[in-house]
N, CA and C of each residue as an Amber inpcrd file, in Angstrom:
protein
   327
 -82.3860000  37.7490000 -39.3620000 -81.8120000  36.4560000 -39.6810000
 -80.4600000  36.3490000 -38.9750000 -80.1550000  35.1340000 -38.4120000
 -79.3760000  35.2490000 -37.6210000 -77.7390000  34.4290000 -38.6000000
 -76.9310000  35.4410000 -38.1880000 -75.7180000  34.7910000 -39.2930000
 -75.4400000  33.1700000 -39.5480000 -75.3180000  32.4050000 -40.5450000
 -74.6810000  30.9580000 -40.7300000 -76.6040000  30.5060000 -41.1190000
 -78.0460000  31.4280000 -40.3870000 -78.9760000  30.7690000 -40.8860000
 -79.3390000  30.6330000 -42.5670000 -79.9890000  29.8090000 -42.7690000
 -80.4750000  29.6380000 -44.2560000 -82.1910000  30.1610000 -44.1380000
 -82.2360000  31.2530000 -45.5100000 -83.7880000  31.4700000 -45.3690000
 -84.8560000  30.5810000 -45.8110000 -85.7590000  30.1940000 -45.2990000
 -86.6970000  29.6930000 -45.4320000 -87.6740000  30.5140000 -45.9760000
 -88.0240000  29.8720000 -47.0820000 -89.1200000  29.5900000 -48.3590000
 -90.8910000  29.3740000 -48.2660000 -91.5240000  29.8830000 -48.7630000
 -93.0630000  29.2120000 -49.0700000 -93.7610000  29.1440000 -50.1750000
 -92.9370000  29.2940000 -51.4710000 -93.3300000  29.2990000 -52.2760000
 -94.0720000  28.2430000 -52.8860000 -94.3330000  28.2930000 -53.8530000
 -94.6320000  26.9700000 -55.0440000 -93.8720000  26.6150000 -55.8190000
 -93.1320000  25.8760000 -55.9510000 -92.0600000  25.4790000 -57.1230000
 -92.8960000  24.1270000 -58.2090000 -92.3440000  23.8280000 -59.3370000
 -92.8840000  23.1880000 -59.9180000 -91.4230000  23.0930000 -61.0870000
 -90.9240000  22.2470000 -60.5020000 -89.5600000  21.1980000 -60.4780000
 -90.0230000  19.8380000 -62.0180000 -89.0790000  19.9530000 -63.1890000
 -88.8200000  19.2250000 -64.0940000 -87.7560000  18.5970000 -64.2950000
 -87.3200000  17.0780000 -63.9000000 -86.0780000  16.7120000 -64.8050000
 -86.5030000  15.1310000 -64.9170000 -86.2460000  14.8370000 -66.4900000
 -86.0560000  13.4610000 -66.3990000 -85.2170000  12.2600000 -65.8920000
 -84.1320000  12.6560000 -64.6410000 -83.6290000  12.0500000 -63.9040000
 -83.9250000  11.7930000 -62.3110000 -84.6550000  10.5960000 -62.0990000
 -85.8120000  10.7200000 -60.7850000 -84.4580000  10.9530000 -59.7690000
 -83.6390000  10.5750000 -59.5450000 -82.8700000  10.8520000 -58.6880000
 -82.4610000  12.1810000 -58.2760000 -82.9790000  12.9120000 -59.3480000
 -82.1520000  14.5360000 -59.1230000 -83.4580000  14.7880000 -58.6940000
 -84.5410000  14.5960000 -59.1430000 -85.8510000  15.3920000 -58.6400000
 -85.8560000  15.0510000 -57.6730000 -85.6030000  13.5840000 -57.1070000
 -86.2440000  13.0170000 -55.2850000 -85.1710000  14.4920000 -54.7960000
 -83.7470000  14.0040000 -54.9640000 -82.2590000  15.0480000 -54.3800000
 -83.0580000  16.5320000 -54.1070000 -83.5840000  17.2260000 -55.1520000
 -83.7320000  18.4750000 -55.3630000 -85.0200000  19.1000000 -54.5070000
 -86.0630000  17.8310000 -54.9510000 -87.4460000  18.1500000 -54.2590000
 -87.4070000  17.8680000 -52.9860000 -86.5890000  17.2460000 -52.1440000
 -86.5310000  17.2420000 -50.8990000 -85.2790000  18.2450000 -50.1840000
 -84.4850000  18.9140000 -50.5990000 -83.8670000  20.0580000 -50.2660000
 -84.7460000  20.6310000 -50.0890000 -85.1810000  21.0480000 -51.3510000
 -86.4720000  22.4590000 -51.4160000 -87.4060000  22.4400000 -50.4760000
 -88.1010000  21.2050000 -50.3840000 -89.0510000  20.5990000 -48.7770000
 -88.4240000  21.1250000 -47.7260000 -87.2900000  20.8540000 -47.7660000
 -87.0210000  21.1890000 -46.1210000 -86.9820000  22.2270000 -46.1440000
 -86.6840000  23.1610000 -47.0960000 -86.6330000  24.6480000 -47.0210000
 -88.5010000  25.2510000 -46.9770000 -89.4230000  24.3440000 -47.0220000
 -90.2330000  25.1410000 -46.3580000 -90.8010000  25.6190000 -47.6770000
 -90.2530000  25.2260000 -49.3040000 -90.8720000  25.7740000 -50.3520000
 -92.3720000  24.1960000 -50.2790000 -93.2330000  24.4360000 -51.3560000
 -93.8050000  23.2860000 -51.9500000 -94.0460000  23.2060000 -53.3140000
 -93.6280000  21.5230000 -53.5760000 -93.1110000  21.2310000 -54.9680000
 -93.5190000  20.0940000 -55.1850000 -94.1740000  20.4040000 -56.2970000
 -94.7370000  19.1820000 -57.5930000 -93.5860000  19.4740000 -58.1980000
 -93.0830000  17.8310000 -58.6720000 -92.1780000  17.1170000 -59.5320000
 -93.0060000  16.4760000 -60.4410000 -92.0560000  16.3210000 -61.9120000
 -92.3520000  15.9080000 -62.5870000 -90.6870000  15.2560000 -63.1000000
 -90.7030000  13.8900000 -63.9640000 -89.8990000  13.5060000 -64.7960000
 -90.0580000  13.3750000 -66.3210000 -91.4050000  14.1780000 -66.9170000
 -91.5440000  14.1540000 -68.1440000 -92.3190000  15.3580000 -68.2520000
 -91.8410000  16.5890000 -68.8680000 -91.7670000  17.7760000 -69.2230000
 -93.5350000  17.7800000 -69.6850000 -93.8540000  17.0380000 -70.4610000
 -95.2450000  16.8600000 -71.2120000 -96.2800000  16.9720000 -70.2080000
 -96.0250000  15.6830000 -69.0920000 -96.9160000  15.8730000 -68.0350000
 -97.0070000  17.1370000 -66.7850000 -95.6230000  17.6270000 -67.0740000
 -95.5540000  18.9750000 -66.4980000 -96.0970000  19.8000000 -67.5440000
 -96.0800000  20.0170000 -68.4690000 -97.0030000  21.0620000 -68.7180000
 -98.3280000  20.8180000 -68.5330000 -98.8570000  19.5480000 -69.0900000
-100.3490000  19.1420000 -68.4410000-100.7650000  19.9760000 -67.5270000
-100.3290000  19.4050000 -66.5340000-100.5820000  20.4220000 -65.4900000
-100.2640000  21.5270000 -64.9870000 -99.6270000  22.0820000 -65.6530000
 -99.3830000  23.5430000 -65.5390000-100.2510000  24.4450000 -66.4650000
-100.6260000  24.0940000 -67.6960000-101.5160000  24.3380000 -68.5410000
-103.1220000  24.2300000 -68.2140000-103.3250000  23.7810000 -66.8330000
-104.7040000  23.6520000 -66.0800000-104.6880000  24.6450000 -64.8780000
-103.5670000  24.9130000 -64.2250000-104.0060000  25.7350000 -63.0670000
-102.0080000  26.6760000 -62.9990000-102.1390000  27.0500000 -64.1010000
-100.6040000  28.0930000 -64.2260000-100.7300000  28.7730000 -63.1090000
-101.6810000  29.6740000 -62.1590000-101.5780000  30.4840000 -61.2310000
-101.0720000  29.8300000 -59.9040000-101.1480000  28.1670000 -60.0790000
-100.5160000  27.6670000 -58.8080000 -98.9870000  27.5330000 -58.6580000
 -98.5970000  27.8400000 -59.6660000 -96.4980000  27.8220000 -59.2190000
 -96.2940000  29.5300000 -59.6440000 -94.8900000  29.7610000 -58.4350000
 -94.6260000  30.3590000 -58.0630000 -93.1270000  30.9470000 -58.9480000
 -93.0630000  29.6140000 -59.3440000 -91.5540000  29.2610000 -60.1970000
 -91.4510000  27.7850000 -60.2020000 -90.9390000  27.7070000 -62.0520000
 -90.8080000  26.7470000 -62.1010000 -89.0710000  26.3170000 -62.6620000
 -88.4540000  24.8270000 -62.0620000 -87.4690000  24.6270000 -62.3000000
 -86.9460000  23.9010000 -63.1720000 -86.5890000  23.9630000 -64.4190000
 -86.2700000  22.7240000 -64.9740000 -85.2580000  22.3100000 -65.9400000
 -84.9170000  20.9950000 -65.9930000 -83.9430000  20.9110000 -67.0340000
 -83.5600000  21.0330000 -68.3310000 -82.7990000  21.4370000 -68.6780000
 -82.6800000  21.4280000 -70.2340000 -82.6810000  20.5720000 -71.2430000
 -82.1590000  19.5230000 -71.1630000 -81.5210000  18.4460000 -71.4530000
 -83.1510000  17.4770000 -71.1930000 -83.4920000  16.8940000 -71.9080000
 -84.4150000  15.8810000 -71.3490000 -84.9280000  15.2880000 -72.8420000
 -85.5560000  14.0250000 -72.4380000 -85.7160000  13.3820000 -73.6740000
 -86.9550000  13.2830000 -74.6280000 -88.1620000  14.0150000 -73.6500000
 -89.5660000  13.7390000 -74.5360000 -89.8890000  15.3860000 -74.7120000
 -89.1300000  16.1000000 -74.1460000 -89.2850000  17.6160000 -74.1230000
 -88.4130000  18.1380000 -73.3610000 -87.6720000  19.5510000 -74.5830000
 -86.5910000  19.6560000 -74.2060000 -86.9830000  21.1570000 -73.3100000
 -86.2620000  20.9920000 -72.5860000 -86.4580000  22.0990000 -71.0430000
 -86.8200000  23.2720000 -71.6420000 -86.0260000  24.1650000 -72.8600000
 -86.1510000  25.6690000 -73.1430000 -87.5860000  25.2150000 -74.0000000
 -87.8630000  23.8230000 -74.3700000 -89.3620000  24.0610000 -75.0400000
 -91.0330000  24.1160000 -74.3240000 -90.2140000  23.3390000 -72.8060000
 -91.0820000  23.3480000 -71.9470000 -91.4020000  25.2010000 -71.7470000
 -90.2080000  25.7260000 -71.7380000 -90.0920000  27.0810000 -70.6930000
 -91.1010000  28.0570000 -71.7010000 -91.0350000  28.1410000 -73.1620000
 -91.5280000  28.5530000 -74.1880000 -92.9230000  28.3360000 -74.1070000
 -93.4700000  27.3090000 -73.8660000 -95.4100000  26.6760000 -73.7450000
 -95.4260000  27.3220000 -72.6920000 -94.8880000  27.3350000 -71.4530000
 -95.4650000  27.9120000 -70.0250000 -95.3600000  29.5300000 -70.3100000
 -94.7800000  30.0170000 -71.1120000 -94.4730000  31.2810000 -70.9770000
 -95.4130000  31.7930000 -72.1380000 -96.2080000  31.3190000 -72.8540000
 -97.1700000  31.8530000 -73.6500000 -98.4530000  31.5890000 -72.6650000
 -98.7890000  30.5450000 -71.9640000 -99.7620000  30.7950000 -70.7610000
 -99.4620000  31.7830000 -69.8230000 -98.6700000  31.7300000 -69.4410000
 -98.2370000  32.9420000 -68.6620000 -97.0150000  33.5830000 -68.3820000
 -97.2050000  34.5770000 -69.3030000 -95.7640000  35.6810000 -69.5140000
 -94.3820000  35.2900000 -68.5420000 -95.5390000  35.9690000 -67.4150000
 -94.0790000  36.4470000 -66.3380000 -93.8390000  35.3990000 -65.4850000
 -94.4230000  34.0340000 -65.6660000 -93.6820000  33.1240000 -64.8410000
 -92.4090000  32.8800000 -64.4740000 -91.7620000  33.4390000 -63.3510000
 -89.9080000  32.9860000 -63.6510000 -89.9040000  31.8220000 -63.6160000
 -88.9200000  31.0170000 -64.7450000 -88.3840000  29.8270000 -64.8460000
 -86.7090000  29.8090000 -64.9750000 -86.0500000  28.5700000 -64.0710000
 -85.3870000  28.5580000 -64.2450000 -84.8300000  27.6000000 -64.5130000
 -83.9140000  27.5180000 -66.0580000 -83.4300000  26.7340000 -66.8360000
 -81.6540000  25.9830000 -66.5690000 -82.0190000  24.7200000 -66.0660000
 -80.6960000  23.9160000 -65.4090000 -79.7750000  23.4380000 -66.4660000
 -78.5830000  23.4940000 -66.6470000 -78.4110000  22.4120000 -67.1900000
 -76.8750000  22.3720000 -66.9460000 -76.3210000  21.1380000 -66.9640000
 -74.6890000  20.5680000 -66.6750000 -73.5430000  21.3510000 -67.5450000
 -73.7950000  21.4480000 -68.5960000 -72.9370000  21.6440000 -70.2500000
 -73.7390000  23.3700000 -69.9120000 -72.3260000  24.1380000 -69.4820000
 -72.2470000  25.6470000 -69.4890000 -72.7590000  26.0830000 -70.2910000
 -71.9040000  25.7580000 -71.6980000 -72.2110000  26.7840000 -72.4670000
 -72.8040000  26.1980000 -73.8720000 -73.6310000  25.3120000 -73.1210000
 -74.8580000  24.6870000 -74.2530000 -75.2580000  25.2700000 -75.1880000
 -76.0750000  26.8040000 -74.3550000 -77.2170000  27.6400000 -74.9250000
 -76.7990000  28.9820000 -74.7610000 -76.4520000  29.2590000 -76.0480000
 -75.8640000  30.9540000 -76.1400000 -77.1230000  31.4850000 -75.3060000
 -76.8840000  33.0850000 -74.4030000 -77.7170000  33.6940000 -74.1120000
 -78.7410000  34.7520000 -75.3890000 -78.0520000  34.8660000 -76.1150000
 -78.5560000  35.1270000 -77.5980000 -79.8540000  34.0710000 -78.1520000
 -79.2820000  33.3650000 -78.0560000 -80.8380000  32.0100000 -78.2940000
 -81.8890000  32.1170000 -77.2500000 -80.7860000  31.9780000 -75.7500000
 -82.2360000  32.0060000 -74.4610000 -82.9040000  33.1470000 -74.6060000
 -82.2310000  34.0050000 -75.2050000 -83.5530000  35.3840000 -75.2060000
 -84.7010000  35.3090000 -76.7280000 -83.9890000  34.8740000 -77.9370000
 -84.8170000  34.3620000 -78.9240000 -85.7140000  33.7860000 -78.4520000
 -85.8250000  32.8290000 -77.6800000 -86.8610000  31.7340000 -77.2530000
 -87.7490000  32.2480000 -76.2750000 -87.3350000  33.7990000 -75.7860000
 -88.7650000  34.0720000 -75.0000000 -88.4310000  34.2950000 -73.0010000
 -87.2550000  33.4510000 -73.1920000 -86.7540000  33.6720000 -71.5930000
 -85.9220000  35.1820000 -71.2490000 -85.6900000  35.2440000 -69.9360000
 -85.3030000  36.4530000 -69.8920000 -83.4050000  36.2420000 -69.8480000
 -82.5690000  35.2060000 -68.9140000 -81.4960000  35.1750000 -69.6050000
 -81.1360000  33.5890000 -69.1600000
């Protein structure tokens, strides 16, 4: 890798927030990086489909904060389908969620 480059990605991501603007923002970074990503803006319909074919993401991203399902409850359903999915849990407000709770709930931190 040549210094100042950025690495390029091929994963599967599978991207949650109920703010379409951050998902278009986020899911098209990640695009250009060469990952591929299903978005969702309602946690429910992301699990839908994650709850039909879990072996297709690689990692999933999502927010905490959201209004029909809250991000650490999304992360909790995906993680009883499948354990070791890494997810990673966004959110604005630092120190929302003691790490004491994120590990109660099943995540790793």
């Amino acid at each position: 890798m040549e210094p100042g480059s950025i690495p390029m990605g091929k994963e599967r991501i599978l991207l949650v927030d109920d703010d379409e603007t951050q998902v278009i923002s986020i899911r098209n970074m990640l695009q250009r990086l060469g990952y591929k990503v299903t978005a969702f803006t309602d946690g429910r319909e992301a699990l839908k489909v994650f709850s039909e074919k879990p072996y297709d993401f690689d990692l999933v991203i999502t927010d905490h904060m959201m209004p029909q399902m809250m991000g650490e409850n999304l992360a909790q359903e995906m993680l009883r389908i499948r354990s070791e999915i890494p997810i990673v849990l966004c959110t604005g407000k630092v120190d929302l969620v003691p790490d004491e709770e994120i590990k109660e709930k099943g995540l790793r931190a």
